[in-house]
C-alpha positions as CSV (number, residue, x, y, z in Angstrom):
1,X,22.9,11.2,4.5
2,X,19.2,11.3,4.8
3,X,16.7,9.2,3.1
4,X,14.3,10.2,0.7
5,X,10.4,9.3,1.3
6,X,8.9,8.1,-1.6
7,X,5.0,6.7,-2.3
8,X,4.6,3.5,-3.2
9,X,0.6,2.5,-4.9
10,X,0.0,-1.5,-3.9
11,X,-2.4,-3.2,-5.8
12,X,-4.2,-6.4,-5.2
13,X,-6.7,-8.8,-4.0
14,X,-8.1,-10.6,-1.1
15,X,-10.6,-12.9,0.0
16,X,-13.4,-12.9,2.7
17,X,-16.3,-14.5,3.5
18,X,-16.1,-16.7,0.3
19,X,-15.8,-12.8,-1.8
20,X,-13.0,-11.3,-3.4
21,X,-12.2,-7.8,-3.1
22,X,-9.9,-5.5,-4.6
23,X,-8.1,-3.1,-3.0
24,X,-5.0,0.1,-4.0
25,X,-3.2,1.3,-1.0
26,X,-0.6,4.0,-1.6
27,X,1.8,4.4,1.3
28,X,5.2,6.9,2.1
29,X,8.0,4.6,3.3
30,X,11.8,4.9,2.2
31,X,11.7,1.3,0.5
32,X,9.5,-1.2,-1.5
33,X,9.8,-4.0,1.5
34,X,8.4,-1.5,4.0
35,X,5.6,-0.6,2.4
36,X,4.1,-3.6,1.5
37,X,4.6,-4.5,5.1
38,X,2.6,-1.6,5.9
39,X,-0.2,-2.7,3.1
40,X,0.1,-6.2,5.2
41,X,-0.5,-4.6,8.4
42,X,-3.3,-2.5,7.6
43,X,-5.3,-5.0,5.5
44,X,-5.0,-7.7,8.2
45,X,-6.3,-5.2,10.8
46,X,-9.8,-5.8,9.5
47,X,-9.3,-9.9,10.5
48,X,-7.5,-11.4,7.6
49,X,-4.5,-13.5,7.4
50,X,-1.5,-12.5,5.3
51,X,-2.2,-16.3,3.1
52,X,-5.5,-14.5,1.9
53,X,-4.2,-11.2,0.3
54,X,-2.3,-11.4,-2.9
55,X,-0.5,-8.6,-3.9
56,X,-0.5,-8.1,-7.5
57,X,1.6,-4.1,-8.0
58,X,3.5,-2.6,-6.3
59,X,4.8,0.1,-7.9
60,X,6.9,3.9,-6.8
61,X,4.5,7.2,-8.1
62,X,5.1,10.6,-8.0
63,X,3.7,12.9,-6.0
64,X,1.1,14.1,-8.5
65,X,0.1,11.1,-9.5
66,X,-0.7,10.1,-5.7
67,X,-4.9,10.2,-5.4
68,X,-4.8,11.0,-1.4
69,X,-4.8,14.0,-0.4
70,X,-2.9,14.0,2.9
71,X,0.0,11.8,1.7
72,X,0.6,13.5,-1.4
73,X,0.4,17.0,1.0
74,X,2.6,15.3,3.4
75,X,5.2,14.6,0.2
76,X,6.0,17.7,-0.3
């Protein structure tokens, strides 16, 4: 039984330097919980902690609706 790979579009928020930015990640993983743990990981590579983003949408898309190129190339 093999797992599908589906793409998951995270919206949200986070704070630095007193600013708030937004930010729309879309990631492949084979559940909700993984993704977002991805998002987490690559938004707190640039020096934030996890307290400072707030995740606002996460939601599954389809392949066409996916606006990067490589992961929607990669989906197929």
């Amino acid at each position: 039984m093999s797992a599908e790979i589906k793409i998951f579009k995270i919206v949200g928020t986070y704070y630095k330097d007193k600013k708030k930015y937004k930010f729309s990640k879309e990631i492949r993983a084979l559940k909700e919980d993984d993704a977002l743990e991805k998002a987490y990981t690559m938004i707190t590579s640039i020096g934030l902690y996890r307290r400072q983003i707030k995740i606002q949408e996460i939601k599954e898309i389809k392949p066409e609706e996916c606006e990067d190129y490589l992961i929607r190339e990669l989906n197929k």
